[in-house]
C-alpha positions in Angstrom: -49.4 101.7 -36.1 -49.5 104.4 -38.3 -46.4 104.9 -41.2 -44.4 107.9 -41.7 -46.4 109.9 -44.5 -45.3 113.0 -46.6 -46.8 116.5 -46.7 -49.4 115.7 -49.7 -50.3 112.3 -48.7 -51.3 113.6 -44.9 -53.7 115.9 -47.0 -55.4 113.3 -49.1 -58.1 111.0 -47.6 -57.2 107.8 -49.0 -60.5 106.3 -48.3 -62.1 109.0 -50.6 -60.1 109.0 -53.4 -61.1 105.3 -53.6 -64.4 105.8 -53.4 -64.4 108.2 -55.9 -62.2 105.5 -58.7 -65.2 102.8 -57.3 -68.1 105.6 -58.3 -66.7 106.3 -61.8 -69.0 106.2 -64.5 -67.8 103.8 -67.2 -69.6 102.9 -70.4 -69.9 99.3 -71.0 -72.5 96.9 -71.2 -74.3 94.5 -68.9 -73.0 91.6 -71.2 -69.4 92.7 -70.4 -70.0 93.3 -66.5 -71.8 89.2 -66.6 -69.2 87.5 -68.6 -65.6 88.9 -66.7 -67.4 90.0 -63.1 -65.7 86.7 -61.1 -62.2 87.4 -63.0 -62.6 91.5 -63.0 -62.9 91.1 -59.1 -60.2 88.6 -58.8 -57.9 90.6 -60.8 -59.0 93.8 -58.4 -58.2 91.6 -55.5 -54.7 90.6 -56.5 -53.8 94.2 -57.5 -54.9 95.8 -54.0 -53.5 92.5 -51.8 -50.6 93.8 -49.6 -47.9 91.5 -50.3 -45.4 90.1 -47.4 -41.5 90.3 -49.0 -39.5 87.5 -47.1 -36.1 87.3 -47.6 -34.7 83.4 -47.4 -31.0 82.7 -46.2 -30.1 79.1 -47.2 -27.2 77.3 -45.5 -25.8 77.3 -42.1 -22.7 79.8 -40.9 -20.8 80.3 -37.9 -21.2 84.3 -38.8 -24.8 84.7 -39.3 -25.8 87.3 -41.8 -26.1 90.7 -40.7 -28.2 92.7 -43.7 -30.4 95.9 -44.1 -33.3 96.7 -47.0 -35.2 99.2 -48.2 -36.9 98.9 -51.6 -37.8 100.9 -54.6 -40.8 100.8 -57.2 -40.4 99.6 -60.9 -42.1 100.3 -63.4 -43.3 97.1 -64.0 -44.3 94.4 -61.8 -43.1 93.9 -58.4 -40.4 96.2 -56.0 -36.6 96.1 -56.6 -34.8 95.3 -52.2 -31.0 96.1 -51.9 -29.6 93.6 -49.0 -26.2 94.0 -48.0 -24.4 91.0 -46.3 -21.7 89.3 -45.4 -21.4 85.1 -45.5 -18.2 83.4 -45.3 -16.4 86.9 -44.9 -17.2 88.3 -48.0 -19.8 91.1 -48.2 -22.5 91.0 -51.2 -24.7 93.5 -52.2 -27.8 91.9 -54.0 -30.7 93.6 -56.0 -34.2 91.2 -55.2 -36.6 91.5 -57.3 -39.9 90.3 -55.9 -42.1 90.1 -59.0 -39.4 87.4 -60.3 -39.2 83.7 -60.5 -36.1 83.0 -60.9 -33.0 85.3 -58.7 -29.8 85.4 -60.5 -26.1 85.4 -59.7 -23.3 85.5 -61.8 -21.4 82.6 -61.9 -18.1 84.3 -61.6 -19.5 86.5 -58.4 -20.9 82.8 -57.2 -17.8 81.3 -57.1 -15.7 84.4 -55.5 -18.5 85.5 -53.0 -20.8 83.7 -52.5 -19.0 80.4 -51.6 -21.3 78.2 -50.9 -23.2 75.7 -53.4 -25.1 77.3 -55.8 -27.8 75.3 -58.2 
């Protein structure tokens, strides 16, 4: 399955361009490269890994959810997902963000909204 892709990126070989960052010349020494080489490929690994974003709906309802996403980068850490939906008759419009431990809600929006138990 191949993605929608803009003008420029159709142009670019991808495979190239990371060849080319993987052939760079950098000055360091072998000292360096022996000491961090199991933690410098880890921290490659993690930085390339395609990450799954699930979203989680807790609690039963007679209305199930109906929502739609799309997501934006940051600047830092992980992607920002609108989802728009509806429990108990009330429509929310929530801002995920997956490089967070901890998702936030107002109390007051809890209470009004939400209405269902929040911890």
């Amino acid at each position: 399955m191949i993605g929608r892709q803009s003008a420029i990126s159709s142009t670019v070989s991808k495979r190239e361009i990371a060849d080319r960052i993987l052939d760079l010349m950098i000055p360091m020494s072998v000292r360096e490269v022996m000491e961090t080489a199991k933690e410098v490929r880890t921290e490659f690994q993690e930085m390339i890994k395609v990450k799954n974003v699930k979203a989680v709906l807790l609690g039963s309802a007679q209305q199930h959810p109906i929502f739609t996403s799309w997501g934006w980068p940051r600047f830092q850490g992980g992607v920002l997902i609108k989802v728009e939906l509806e429990t108990a008759g009330s429509k929310i419009c929530a801002i995920i963000d997956t490089g967070s431990q901890l998702n936030i809600a107002r109390a007051d929006i809890a209470a009004l909204k939400i209405k269902r138990s929040v911890d």
